[in-house]
MIDOGU-372208 format. One record per residue (C-alpha): x, y, z; residue in three letters; residue number from 1. Coordinates in Angstrom, 1 decimal. Example, Ala and Ser with C-alpha at 12.3 -4.5 7.8 and 13.67 -1.06 7.14 Angstrom:
<pts>
<pt px="12.3" py="-4.5" pz="7.8" r="ALA" k="1"/>
<pt px="13.7" py="-1.1" pz="7.1" r="SER" k="2"/>
</pts>
This chain:
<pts>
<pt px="193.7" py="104.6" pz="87.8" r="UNK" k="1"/>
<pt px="194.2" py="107.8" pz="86.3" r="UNK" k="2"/>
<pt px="194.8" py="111.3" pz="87.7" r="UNK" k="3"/>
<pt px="192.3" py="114.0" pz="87.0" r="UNK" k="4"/>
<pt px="192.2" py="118.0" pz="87.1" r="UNK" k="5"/>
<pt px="188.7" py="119.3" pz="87.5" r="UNK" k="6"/>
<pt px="189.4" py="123.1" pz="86.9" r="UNK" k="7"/>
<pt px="185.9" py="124.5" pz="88.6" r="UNK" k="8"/>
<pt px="184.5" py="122.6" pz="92.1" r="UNK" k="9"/>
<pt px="181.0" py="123.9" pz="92.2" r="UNK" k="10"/>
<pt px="177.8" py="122.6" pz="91.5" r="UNK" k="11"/>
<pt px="178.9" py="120.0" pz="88.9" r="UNK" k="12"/>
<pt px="182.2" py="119.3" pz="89.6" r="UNK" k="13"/>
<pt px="182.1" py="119.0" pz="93.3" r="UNK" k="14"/>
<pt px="180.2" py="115.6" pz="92.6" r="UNK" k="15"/>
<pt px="182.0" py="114.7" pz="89.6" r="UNK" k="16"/>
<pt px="184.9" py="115.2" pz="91.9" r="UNK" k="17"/>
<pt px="183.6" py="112.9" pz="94.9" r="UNK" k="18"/>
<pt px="182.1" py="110.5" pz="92.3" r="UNK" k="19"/>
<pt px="185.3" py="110.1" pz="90.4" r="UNK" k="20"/>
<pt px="187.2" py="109.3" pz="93.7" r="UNK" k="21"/>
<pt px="184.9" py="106.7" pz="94.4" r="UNK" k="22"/>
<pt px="185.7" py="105.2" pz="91.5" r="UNK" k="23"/>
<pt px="189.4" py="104.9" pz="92.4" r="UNK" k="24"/>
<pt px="190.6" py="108.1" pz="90.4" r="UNK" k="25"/>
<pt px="193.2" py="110.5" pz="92.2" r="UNK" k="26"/>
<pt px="190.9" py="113.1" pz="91.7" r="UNK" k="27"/>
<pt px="192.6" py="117.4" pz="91.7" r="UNK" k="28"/>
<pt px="190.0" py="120.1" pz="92.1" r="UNK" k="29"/>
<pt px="190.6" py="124.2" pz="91.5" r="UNK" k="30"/>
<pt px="188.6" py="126.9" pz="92.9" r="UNK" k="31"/>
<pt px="189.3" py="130.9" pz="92.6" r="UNK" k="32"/>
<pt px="189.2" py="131.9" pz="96.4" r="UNK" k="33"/>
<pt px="191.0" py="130.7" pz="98.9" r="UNK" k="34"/>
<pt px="188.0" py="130.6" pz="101.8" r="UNK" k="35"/>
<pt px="186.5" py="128.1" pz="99.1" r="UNK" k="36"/>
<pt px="189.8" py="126.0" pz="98.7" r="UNK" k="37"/>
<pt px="190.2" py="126.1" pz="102.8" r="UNK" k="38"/>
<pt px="186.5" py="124.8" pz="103.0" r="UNK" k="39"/>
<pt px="186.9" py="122.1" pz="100.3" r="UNK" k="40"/>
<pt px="190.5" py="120.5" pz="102.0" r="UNK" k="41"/>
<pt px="188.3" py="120.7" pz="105.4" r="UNK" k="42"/>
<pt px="186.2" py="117.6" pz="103.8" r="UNK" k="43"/>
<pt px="189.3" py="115.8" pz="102.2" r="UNK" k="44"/>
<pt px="189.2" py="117.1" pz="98.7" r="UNK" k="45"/>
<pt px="192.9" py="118.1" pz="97.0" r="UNK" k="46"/>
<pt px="191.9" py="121.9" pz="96.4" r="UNK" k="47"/>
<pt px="193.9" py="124.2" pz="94.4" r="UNK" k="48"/>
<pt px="193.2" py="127.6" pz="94.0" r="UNK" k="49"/>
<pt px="193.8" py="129.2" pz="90.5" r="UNK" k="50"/>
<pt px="192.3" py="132.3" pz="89.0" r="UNK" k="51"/>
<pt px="192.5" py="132.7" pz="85.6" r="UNK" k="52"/>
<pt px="192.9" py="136.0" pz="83.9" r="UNK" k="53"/>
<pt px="193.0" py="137.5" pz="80.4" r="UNK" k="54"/>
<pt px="196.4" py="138.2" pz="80.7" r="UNK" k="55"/>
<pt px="197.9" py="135.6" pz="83.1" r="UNK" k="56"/>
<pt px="197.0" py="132.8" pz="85.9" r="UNK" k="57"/>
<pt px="197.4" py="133.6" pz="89.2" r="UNK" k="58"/>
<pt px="197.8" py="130.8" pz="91.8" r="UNK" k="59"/>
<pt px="199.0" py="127.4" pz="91.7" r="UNK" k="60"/>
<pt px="198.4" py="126.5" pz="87.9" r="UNK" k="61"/>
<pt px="201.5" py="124.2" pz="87.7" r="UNK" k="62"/>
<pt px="200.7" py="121.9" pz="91.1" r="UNK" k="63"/>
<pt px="197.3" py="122.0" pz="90.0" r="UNK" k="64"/>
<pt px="197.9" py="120.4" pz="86.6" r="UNK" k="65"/>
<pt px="200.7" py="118.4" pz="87.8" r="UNK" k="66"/>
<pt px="200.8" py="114.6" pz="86.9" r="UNK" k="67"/>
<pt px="197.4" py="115.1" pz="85.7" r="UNK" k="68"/>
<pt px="196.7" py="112.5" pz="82.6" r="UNK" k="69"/>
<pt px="193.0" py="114.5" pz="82.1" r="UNK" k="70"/>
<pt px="191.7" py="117.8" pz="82.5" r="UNK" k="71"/>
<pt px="188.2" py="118.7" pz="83.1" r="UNK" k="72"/>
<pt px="187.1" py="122.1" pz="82.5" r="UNK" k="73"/>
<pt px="184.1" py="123.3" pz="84.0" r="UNK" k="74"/>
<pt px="184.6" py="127.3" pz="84.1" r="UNK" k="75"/>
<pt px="181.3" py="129.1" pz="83.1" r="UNK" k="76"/>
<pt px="181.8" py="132.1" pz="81.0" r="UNK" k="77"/>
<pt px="180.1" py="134.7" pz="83.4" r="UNK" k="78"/>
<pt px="179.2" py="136.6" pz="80.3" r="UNK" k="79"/>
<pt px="175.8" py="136.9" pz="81.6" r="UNK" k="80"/>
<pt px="176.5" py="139.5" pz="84.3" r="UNK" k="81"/>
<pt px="178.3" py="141.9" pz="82.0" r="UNK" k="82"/>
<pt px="181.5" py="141.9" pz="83.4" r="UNK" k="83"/>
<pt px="183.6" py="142.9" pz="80.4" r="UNK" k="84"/>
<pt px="186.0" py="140.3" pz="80.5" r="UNK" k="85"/>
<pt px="186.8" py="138.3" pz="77.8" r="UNK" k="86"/>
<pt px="186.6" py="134.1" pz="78.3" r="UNK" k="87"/>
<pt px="188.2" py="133.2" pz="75.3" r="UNK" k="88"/>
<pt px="191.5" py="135.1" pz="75.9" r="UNK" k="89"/>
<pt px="191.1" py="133.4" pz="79.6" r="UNK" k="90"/>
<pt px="190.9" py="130.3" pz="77.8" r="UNK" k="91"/>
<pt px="193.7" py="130.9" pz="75.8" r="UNK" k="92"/>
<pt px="195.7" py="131.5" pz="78.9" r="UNK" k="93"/>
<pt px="194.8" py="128.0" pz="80.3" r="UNK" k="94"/>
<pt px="195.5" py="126.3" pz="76.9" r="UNK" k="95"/>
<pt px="198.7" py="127.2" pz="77.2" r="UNK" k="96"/>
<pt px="199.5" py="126.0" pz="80.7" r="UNK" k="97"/>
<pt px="197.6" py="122.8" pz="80.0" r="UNK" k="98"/>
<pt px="200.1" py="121.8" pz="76.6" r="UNK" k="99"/>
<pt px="202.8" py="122.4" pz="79.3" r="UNK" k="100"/>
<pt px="201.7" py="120.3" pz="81.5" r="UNK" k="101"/>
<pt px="201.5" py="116.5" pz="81.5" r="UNK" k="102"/>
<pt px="197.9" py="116.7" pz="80.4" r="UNK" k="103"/>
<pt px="197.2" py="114.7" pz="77.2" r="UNK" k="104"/>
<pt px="193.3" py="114.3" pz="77.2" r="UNK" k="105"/>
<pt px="190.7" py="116.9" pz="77.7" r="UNK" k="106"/>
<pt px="187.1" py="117.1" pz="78.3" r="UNK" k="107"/>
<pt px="186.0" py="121.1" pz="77.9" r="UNK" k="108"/>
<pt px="182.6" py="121.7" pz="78.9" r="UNK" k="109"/>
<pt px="181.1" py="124.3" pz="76.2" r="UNK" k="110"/>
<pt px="177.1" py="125.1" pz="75.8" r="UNK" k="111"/>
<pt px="174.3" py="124.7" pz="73.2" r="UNK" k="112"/>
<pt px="174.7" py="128.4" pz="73.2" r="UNK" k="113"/>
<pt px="176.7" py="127.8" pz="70.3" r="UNK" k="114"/>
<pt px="173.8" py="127.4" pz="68.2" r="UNK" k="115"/>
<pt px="171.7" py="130.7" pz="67.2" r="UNK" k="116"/>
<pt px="168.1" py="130.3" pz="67.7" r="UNK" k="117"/>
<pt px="167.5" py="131.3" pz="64.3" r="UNK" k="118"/>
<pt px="169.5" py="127.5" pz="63.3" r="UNK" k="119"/>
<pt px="166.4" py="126.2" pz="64.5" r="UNK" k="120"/>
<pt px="166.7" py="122.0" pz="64.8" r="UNK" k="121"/>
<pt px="170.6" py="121.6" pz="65.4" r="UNK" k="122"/>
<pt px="173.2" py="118.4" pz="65.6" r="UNK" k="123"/>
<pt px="176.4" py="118.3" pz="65.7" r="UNK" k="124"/>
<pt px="176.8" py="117.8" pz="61.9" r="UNK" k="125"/>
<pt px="175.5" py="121.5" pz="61.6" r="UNK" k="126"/>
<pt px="178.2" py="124.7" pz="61.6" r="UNK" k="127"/>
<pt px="177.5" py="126.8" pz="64.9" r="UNK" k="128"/>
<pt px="176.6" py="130.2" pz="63.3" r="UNK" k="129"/>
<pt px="176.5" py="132.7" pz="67.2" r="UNK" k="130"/>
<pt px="175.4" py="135.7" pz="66.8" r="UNK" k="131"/>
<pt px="176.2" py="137.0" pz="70.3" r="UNK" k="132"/>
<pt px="178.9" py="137.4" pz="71.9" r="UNK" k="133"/>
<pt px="178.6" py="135.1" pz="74.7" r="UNK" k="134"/>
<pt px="178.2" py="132.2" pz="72.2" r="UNK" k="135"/>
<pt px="181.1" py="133.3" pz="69.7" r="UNK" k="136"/>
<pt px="183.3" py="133.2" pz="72.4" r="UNK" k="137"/>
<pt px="182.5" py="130.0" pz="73.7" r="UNK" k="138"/>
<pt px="183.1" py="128.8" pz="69.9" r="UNK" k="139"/>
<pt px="186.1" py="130.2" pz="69.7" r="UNK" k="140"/>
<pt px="187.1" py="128.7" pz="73.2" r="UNK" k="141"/>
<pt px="185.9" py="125.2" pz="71.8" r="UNK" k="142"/>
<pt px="188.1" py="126.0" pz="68.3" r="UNK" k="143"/>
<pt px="191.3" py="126.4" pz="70.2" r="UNK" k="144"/>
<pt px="191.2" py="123.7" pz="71.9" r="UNK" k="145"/>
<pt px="189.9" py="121.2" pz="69.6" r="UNK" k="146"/>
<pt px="192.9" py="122.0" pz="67.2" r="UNK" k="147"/>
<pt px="195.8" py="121.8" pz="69.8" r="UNK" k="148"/>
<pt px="198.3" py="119.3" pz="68.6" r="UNK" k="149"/>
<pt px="199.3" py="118.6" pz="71.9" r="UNK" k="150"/>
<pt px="195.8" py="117.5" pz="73.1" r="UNK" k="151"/>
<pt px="193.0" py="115.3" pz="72.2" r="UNK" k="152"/>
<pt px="190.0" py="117.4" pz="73.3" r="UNK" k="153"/>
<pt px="186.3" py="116.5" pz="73.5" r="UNK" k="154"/>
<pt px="184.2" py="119.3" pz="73.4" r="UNK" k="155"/>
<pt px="180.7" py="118.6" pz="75.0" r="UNK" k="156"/>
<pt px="177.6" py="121.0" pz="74.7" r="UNK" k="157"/>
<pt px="175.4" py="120.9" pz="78.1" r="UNK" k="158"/>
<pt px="172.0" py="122.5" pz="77.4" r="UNK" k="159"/>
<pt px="170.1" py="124.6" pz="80.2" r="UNK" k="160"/>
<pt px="171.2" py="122.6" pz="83.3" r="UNK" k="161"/>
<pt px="168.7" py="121.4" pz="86.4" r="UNK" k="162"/>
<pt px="169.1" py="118.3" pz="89.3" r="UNK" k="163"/>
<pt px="169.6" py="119.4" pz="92.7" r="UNK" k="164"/>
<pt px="168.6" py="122.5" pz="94.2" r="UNK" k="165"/>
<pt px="168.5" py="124.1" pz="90.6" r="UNK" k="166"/>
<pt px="165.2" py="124.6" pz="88.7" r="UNK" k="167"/>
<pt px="165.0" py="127.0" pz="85.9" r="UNK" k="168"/>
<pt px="161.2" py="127.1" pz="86.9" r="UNK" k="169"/>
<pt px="162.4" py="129.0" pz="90.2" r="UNK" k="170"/>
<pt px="163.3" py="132.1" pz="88.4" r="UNK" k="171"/>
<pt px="160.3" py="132.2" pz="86.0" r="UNK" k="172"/>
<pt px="157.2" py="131.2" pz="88.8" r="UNK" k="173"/>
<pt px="155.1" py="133.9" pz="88.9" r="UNK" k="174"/>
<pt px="156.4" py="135.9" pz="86.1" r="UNK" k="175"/>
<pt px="154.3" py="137.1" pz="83.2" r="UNK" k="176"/>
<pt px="154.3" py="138.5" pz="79.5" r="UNK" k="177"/>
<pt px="157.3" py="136.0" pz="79.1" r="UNK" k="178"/>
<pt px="157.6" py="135.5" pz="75.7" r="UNK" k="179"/>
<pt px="158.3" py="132.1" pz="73.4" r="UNK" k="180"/>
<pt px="156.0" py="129.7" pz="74.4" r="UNK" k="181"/>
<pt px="156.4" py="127.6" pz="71.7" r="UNK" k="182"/>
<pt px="160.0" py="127.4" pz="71.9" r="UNK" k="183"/>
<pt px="161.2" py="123.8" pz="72.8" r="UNK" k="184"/>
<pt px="163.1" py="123.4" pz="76.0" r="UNK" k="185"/>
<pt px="166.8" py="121.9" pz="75.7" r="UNK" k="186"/>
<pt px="167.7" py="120.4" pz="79.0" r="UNK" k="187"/>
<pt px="169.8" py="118.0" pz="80.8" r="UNK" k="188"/>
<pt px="170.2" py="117.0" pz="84.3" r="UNK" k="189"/>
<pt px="173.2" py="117.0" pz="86.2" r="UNK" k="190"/>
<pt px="173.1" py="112.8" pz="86.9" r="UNK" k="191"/>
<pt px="173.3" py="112.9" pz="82.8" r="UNK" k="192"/>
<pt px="176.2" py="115.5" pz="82.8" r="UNK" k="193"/>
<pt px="178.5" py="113.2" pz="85.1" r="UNK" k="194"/>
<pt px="177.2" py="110.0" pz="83.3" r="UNK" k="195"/>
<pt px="178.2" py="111.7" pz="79.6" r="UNK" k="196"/>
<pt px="181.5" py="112.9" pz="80.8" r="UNK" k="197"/>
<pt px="182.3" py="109.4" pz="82.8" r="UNK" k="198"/>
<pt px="181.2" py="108.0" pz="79.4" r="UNK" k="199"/>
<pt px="184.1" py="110.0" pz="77.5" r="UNK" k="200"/>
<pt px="186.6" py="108.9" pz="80.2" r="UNK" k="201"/>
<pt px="185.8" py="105.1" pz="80.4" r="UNK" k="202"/>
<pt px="185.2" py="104.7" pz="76.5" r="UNK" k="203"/>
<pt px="188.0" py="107.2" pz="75.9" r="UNK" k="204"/>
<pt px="186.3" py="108.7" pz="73.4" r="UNK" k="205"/>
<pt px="188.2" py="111.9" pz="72.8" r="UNK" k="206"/>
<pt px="188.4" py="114.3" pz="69.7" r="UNK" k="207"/>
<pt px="185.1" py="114.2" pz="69.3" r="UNK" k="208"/>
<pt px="181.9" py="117.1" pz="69.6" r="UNK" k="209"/>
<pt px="179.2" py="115.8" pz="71.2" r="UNK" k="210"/>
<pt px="175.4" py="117.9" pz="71.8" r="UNK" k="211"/>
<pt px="174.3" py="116.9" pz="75.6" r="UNK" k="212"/>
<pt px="170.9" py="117.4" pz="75.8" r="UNK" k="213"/>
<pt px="167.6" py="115.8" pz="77.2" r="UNK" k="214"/>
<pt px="165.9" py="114.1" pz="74.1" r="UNK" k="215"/>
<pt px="162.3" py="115.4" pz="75.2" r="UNK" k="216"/>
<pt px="161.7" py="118.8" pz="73.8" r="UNK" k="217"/>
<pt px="158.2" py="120.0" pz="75.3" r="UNK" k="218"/>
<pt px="157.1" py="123.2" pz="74.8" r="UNK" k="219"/>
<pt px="158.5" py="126.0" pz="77.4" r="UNK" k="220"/>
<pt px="155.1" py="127.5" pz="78.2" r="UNK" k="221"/>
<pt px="153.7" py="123.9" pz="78.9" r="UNK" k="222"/>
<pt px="156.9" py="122.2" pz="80.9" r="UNK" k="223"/>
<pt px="157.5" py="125.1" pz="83.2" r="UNK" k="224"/>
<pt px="153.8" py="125.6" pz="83.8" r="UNK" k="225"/>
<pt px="154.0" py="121.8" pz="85.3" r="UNK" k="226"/>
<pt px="157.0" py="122.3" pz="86.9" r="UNK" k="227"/>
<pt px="155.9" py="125.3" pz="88.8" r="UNK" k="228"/>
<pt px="152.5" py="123.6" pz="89.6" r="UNK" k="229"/>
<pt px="154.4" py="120.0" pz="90.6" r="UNK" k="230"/>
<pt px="156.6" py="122.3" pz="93.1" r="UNK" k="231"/>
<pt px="153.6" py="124.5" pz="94.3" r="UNK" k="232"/>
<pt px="154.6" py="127.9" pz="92.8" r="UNK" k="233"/>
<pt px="152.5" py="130.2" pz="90.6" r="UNK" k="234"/>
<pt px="153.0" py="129.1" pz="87.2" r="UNK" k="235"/>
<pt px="154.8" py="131.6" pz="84.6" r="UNK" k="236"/>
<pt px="152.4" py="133.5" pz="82.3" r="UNK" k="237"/>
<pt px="153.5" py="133.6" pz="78.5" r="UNK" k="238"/>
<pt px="152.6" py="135.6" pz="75.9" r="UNK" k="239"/>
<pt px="150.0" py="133.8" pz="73.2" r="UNK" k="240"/>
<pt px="150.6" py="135.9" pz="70.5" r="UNK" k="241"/>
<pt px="151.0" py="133.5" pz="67.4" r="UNK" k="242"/>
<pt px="154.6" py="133.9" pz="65.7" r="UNK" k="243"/>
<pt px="156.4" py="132.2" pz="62.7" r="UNK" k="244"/>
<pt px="159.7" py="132.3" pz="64.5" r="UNK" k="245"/>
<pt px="162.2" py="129.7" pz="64.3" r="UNK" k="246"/>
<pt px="163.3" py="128.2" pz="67.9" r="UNK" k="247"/>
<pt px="166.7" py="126.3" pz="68.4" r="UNK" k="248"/>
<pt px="165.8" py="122.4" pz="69.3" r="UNK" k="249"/>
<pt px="169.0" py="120.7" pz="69.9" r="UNK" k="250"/>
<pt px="169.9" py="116.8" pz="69.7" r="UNK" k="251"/>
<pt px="172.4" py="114.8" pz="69.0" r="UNK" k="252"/>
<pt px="173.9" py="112.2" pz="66.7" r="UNK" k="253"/>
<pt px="176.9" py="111.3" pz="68.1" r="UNK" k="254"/>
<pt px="175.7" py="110.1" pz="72.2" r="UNK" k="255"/>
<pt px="174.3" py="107.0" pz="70.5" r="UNK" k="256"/>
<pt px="176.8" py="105.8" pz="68.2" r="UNK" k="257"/>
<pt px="179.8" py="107.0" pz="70.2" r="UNK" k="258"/>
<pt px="179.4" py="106.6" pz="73.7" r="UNK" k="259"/>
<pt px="175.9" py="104.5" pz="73.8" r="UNK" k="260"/>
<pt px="174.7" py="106.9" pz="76.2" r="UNK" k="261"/>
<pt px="171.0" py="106.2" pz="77.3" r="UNK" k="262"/>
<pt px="169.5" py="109.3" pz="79.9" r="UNK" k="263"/>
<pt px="168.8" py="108.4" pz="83.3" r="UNK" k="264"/>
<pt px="167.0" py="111.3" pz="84.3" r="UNK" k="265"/>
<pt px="163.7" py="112.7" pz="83.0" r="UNK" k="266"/>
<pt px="162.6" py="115.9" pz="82.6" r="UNK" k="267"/>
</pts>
């Protein structure tokens, strides 16, 4: 069995992590604070810490990556909360440790934020055309790694993610004047995510782009009105103004064909 870096242990790859080891797998794990790599090597898990920075990697980058065949990276941007750093030139910085390592196959978790909304219905046949920041950095993270030499990288696109204690519908119960309604909802739950990326590894499928996203599109204003209501929180109000605008709707032609991926999990 092979060995496997999981660069982020949190609400994905902590069970990615335990369900890889089940499955024989000498399993490595990185976290950026050392209370959380204490906590994780209290319940067994080999825990590195590693924080990656625009101009250097602090930590154990080399021990962490060491003997490892495939590399999992899970690192959200964290463009959302303004920060000011830049994730792409972090990304470049981890690129470069990783083709100096013994890592030959890579699995780079990116985002249908890729996509504009103005792209309307997307696969992976179409050209990502972000007009924000957050999703021109993830393309360029996704770019540089793809055309490595040294690695064969598969660039998967999660949509909005829920399983667990996560619910989009938690944030928007109660709310109101939310607009677009109409908008189609492109989710997947974490079950799928680990299924997908176990796919990748056990069908090596690498080198390829692949859209990971819940086949169902209902509409926003109807799916989290049901959500709230199945959970027993006030439902989220939407504006019902009519509009002609164009909402992103993302699905795949590659899950089928290359990794004969069915979803487990409905929405």
């Amino acid at each position: 069995m092979s060995t496997i870096a999981i660069a982020g242990l949190g609400w994905l790859g902590l069970p990615l992590a335990a369900q890889l080891q089940e499955l024989g797998h000498h399993v490595k794990g990185s976290v950026t604070s050392k209370n959380k790599q204490a906590e994780l090597r209290n319940h067994g898990l080999e825990v590195y810490q590693v924080e990656i920075a625009e101009d250097e990697i602090r930590g154990e980058i080399q021990s962490f990556l060491a003997d490892a065949e495939i590399l999992i990276i899970l690192i959200p941007p964290g463009l959302r909360r303004n920060t000011g750093h830049n994730h792409a030139l972090r990304m470049a910085q981890l690129l470069d440790a990783t083709e100096k390592a013994s890592v030959k196959k890579v699995i780079l978790i990116s985002s249908t934020g890729v996509y504009d909304d103005a792209q309307g219905a997307v696969t992976e046949k179409d050209i990502p055309q972000p007009q924000d920041n957050k999703g021109k950095q993830l393309l360029e993270v996704e770019q540089i790694f793809f055309k490595s030499p040294a690695l064969e990288t598969t660039v998967i696109r999660f949509g909005g993610l829920f399983g667990g204690s996560r619910n989009p519908v938690k944030y928007l119960a109660g709310r109101t004047g939310l607009s677009n309604g109409k908008a189609p909802v492109n989710l997947i739950h974490r079950q799928d995510c680990m299924g997908i990326i176990l796919g990748v590894i056990y069908k090596n499928t690498f080198g390829h782009i692949i859209n990971a996203v819940h086949p169902e599109h209902p509409k926003k204003s109807e799916y989290y009105t049901q959500q709230a209501l199945a959970l027993g929180l006030e439902p989220p109000q939407y504006d019902t103004e009519e509009t002609d605008e164009t909402y992103k709707k993302v699905d795949s032609v590659t899950l089928k064909p290359v990794l004969g991926y069915t979803f487990q999990k409905s929405l």
